[in-house]
C-alpha positions in Angstrom: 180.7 112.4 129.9 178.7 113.3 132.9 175.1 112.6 132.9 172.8 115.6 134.2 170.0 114.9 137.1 167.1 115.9 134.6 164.6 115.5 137.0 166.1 118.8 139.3 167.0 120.6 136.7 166.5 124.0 136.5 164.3 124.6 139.3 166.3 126.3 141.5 166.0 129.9 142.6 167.2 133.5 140.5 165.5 136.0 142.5 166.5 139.2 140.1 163.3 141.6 140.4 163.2 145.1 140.0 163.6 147.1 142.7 160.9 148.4 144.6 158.7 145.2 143.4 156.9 143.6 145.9 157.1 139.7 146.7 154.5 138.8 144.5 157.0 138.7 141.6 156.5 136.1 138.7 160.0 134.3 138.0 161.5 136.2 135.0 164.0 134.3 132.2 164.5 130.8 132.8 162.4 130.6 136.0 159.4 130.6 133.8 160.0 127.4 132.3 158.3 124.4 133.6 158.7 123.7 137.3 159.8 127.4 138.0 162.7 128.1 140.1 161.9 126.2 143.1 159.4 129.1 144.8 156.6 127.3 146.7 154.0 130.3 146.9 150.1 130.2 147.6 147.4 131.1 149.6 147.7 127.4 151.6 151.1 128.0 152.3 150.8 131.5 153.8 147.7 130.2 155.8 149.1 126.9 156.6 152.2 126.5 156.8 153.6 130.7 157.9 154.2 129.0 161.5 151.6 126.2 162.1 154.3 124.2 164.0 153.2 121.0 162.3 155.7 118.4 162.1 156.5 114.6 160.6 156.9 112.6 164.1 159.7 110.9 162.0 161.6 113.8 162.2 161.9 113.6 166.4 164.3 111.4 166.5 167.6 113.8 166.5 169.4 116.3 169.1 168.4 114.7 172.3 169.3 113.6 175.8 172.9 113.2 176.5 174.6 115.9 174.5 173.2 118.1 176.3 172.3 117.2 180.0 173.9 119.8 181.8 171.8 122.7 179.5 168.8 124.2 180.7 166.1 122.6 178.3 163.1 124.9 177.9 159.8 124.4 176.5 158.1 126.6 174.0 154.5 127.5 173.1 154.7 128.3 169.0 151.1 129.2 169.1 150.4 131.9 165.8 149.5 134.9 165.5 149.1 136.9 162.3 151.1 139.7 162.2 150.5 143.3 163.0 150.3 146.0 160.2 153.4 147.4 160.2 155.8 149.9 158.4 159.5 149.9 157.6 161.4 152.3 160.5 164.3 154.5 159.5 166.2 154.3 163.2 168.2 157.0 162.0 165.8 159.5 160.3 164.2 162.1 162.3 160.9 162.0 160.4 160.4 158.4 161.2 157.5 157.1 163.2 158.3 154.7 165.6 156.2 154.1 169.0 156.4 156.4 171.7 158.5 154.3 174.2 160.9 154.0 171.1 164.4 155.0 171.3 167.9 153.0 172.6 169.2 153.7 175.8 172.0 156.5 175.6 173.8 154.0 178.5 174.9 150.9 179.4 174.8 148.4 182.0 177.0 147.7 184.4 179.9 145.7 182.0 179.9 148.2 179.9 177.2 146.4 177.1 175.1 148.5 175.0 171.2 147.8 175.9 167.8 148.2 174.6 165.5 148.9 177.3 162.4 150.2 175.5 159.5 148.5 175.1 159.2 149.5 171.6 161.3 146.1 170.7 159.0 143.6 171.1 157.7 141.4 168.6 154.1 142.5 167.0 153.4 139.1 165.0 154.3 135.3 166.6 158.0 134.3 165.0 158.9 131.0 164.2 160.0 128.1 166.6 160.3 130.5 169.6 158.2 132.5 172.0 160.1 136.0 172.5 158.5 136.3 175.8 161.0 133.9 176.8 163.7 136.8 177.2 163.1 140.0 179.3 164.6 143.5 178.7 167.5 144.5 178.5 168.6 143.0 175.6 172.5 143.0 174.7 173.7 144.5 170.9 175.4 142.1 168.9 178.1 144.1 166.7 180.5 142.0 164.7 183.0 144.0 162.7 185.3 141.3 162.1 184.7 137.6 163.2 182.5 136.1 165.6 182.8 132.2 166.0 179.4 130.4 167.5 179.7 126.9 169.1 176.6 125.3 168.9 177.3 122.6 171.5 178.1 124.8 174.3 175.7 127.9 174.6 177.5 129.7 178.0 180.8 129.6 175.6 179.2 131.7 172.8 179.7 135.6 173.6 183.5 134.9 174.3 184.5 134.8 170.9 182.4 137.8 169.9 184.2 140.5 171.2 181.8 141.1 173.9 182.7 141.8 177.8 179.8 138.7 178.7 178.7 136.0 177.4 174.9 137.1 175.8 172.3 134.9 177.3 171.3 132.0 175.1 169.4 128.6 175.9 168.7 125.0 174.5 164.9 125.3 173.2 162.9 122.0 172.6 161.2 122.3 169.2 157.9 121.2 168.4 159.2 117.7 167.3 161.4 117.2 170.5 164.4 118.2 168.8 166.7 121.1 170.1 168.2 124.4 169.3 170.5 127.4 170.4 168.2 130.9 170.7 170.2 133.5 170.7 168.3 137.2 172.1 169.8 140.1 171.2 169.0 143.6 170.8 170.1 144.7 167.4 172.4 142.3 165.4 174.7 144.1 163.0 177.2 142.3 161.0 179.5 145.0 159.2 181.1 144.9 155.6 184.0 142.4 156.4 182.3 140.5 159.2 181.9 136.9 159.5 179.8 134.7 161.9 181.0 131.2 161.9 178.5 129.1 163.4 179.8 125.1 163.9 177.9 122.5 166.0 174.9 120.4 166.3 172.2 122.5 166.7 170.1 124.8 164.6 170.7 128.3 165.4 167.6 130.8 165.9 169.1 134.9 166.4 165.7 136.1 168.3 166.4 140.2 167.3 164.7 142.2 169.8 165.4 145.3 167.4 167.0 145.5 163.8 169.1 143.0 161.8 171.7 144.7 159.6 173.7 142.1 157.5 176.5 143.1 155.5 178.9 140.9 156.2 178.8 136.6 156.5 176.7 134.3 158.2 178.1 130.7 157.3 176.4 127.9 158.3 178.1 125.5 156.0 178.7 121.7 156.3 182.7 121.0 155.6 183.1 118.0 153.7 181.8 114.9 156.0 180.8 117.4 158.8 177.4 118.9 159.0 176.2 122.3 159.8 174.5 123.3 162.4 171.1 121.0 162.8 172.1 119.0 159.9 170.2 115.6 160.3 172.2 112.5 161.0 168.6 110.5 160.7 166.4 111.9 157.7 163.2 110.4 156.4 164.2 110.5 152.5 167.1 112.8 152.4 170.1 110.9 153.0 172.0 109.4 149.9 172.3 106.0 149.5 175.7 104.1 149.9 177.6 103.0 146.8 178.7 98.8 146.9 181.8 96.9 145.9 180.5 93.4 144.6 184.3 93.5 143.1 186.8 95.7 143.6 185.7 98.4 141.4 183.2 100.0 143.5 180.4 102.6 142.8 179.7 106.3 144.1 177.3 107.0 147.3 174.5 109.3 146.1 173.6 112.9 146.9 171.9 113.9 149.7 168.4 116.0 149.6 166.4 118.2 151.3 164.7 120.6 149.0 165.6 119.2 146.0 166.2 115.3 144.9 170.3 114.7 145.0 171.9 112.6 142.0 172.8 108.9 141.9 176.8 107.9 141.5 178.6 106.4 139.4 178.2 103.0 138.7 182.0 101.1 139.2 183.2 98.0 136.7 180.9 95.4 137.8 178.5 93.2 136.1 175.5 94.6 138.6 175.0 98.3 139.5 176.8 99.6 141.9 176.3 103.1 142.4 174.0 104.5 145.5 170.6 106.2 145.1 170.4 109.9 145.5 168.3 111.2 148.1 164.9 112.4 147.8 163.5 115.6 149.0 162.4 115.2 153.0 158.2 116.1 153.4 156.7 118.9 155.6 159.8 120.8 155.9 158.2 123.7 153.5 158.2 125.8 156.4 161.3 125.4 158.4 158.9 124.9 161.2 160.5 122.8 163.2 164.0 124.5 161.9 166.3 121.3 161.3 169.3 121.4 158.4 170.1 119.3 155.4 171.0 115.5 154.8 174.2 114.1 153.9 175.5 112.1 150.8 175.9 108.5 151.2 179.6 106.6 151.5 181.2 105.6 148.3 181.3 101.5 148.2 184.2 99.7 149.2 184.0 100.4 152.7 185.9 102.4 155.5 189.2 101.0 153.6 188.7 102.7 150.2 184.9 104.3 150.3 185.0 107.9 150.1 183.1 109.6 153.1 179.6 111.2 151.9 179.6 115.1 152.7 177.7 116.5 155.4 174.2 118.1 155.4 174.2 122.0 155.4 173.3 123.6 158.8 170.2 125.8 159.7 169.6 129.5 160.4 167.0 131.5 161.4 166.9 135.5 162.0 163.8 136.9 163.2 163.8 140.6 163.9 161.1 142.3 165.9 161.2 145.3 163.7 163.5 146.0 160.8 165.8 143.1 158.4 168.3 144.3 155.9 170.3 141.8 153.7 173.1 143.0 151.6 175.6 140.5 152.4 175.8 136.7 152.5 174.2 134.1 154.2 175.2 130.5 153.4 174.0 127.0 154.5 175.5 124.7 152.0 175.7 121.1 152.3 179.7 119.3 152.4 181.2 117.8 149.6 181.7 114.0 149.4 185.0 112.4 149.5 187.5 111.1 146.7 187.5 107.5 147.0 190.5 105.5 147.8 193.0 102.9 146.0 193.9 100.0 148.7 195.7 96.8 147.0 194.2 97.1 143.8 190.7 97.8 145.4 189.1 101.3 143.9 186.8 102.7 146.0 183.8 105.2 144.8 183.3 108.6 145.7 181.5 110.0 148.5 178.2 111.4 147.8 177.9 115.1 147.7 175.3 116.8 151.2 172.7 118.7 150.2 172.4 122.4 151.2 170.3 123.0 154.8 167.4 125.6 155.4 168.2 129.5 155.9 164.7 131.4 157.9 164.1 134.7 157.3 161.5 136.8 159.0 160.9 140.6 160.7 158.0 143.2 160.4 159.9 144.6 157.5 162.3 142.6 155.2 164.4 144.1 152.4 166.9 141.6 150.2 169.2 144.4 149.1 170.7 143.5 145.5 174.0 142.4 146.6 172.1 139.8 148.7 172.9 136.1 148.3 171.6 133.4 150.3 173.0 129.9 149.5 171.8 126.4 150.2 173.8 125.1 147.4 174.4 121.3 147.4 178.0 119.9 147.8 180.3 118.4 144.8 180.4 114.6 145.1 183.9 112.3 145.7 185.7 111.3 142.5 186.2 107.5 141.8 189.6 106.2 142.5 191.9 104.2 140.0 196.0 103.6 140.5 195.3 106.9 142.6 193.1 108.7 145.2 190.2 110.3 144.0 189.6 114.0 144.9 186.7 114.8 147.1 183.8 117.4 146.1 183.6 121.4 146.9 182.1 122.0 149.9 178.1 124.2 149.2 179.2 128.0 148.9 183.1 127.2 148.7 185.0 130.4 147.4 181.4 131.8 147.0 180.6 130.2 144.2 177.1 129.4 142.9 178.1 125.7 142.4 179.8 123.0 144.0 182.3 121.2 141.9 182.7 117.8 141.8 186.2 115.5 142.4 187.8 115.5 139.0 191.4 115.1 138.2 193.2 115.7 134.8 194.6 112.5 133.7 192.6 110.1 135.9 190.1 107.6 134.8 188.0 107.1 137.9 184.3 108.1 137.8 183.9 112.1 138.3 182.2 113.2 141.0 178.6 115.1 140.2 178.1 118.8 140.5 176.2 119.9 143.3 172.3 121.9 143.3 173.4 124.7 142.9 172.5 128.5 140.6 170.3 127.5 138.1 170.6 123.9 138.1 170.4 120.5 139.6 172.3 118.3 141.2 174.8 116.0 138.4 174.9 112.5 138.5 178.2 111.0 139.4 180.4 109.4 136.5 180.4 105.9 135.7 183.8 104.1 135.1 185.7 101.2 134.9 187.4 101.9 138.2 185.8 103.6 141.1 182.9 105.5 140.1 182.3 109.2 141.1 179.5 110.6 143.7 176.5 112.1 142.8 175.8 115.9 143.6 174.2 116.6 146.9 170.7 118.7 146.3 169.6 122.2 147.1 168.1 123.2 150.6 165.3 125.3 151.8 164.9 129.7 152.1 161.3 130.8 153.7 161.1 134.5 153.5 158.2 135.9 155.9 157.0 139.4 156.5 153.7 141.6 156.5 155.0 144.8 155.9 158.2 144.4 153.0 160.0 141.9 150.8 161.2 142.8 148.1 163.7 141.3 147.0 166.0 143.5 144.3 167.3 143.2 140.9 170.6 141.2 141.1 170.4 139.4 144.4 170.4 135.6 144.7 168.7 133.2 146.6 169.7 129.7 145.5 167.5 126.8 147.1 163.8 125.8 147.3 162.1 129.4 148.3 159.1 130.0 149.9 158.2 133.3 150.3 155.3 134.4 153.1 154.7 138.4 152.0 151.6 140.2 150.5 
């Protein structure tokens, strides 16, 4: 019988308000048990930490140098600024007040792009992790309808794949801990019913929206099994699970990875001493996604390269910030990779792979609405099941099939260790089985949401936000 990872339990995040209700909700059903459901809300954190660029210096040890040599690096001043007042703008309703030098240009430049060459698009408050004065006008629409794939190691490649006659000009941005990411400036982002963007790669991706964001569609920023999303950290303070050891040849699980919440520990295999590896803890002064970085991986089940199952990957990092309007009613995930089934070599059972936890999805405009069909996941990943006389199965990957858990490696029949559910809707990451073969990976943790606007949030009745929220509105 699997254990449960008391000490996470039940403090993820249920956003269902009623509509119309401003972000200054109280949690309703189980959120209002002790611990809540992982909202971090307060006066300190919207004076503090709403863009203060603050950073742990042990966190500027990723995303450097060689990778990217031949990019133009650039520097950014992420001085703050509070925001303007501001009101939600109906682009399409005639009674809608919107500056006077408002309005999209009827035309197009010369490859045929759409364009937004007013000066009504610029940002009125100081975004996260970027200066928009980085990008002049025009600015180039970004309209996915079907699927738009996002390489995150090489920036001139992107527009390609996205349906679009040019490449959209994007750069390598140096954080303020001296790690990098991919800006992307656009005009207006839409992502229609039945779109996807698929964004893979090493770097956290930032959409700078000189205009309005319209999601519908997906944004997936998922690890897949022992590959990390986008900005996932391969170095992590506290986050990254701890490896499982073989003392014999019945080896123990690695543990979940963390980032906003604790992962589990694994299984312990059949030895006289423990075995299993520790589950990660959640990394410090990344309340604010500022610097934006992603989650941290599961450790390797013991037994090594031969029969260890590979932990999963930390979930990848997003950030949309929209100079004027934001409307969620689709998806956006970021969930961490599930860890892999351990192996059976000679009569040696290796333990699973601990699960990854989910990464860190950014939010912000002048006016935010989370529609109800909204979901944004940071779900953790499954972990590895145990081997025995067979392979173990490895653990879901965060936000596989859309679900609001990750399932753990478990196969009918066999009697190595199961792996541990991931953070996930409502509840915490699950300790991975103990057995007397391999024993199973512990559940990778839940990531980070920050939600940030003057003007609107309100999130409505039915939509989901699972992961450690904070949430920056009046």
């Amino acid at each position: 019988m699997r254990a449960r990872n008391e000490t996470a339990r039940g403090v993820l995040c249920l956003l269902l308000l009623f509509a119309g209700t401003a972000c200054n909700f109280r949690p309703i059903g189980a959120a209002a048990r002790d611990g809540g459901i992982g909202r971090e809300d307060g006066a300190s954190a919207r004076d503090a930490a709403a863009n203060d660029g603050s950073s742990d210096a042990s966190m500027g040890d990723a995303l450097t140098g060689d990778a990217f040599a031949d990019a133009q690096v650039l520097d950014v001043d992420l001085s703050d600024a509070p925001f303007a007042d501001a009101e939600l703008l109906d682009a399409e309703s005639p009674d809608a007040e919107a500056p006077p030098d408002a309005g999209r240009d009827a035309g197009a430049n010369d490859l045929g792009l759409p364009v937004i060459t007013d000066a009504g698009a610029v940002f009125e408050y100081a975004p996260s992790n970027f200066d928009p004065a980085l990008f002049a006008p025009p600015y180039v629409d970004l309209v996915v309808a079907t699927s738009c794939d996002i390489d995150a190691n090489d920036p001139p490649a992107f527009g390609v794949t996205c349906g679009l006659l040019a490449p959209i000009q994007s750069a390598i941005i140096t954080l303020s801990d001296g790690t990098a990411a991919l800006l992307i400036p656009v005009g207006n982002l839409t992502v229609a019913l039945g779109g996807t963007i698929d964004i893979d790669g090493e770097l956290p991706v930032i959409f700078a929206v000189y205009g309005d964001a319209d999601i519908d569609g997906t944004i997936d920023a998922d690890a897949s099994n022992r590959r990390g999303g986008p900005g996932s950290m391969d170095s992590c303070t506290l986050g990254q699970g701890g490896d499982g050891i073989a003392p014999g040849n019945r080896a123990g699980g690695g543990g979940g990875g963390a980032f906003g919440l604790s992962g589990a520990n694994g299984g312990d295999g059949d030895s006289p001493s423990p075995t299993s590896g520790s589950g990660g803890q959640p990394e410090p002064n990344t309340s604010s996604l500022v610097p934006l970085r992603g989650g941290c991986g599961g450790g390797d089940g013991g037994g090594g390269r031969m029969t260890g199952g590979e932990g999963g990957g930390g979930g990848g990092a997003v950030q949309i910030s929209a100079s004027r309007n934001l409307f969620l009613r689709g998806r956006i995930h970021a969930g961490g990779g599930g860890g892999e089934g351990g192996r059976n070599q000679q009569g040696d059972r290796g333990g699973g792979g601990g699960g990854g936890s989910g990464g860190a999805v950014l939010l912000e405009a002048a006016a935010l609405e989370i529609q109800a069909s909204a979901v944004i996941g940071a779900t953790g990943g499954g972990g590895g099941e145990g081997a025995d006389n067979n392979d173990g199965e490895g653990g879901d990957d965060g936000n596989e099939m859309n679900r609001d858990v990750a399932r753990g490696g478990q196969t009918p029949q066999h009697s190595g260790g199961q792996g541990g559910t991931g953070g996930g809707f409502m509840s915490g990451a699950d300790l991975g089985e103990s057995s007397s073969e391999g024993g199973g990976g512990g559940g990778g943790g839940v990531g980070r949401i920050r939600l940030r606007s003057n003007a609107s949030c309100t999130p409505r009745m039915g939509s989901k936000l699972i992961g450690v929220v904070q949430i920056d509105c009046p």
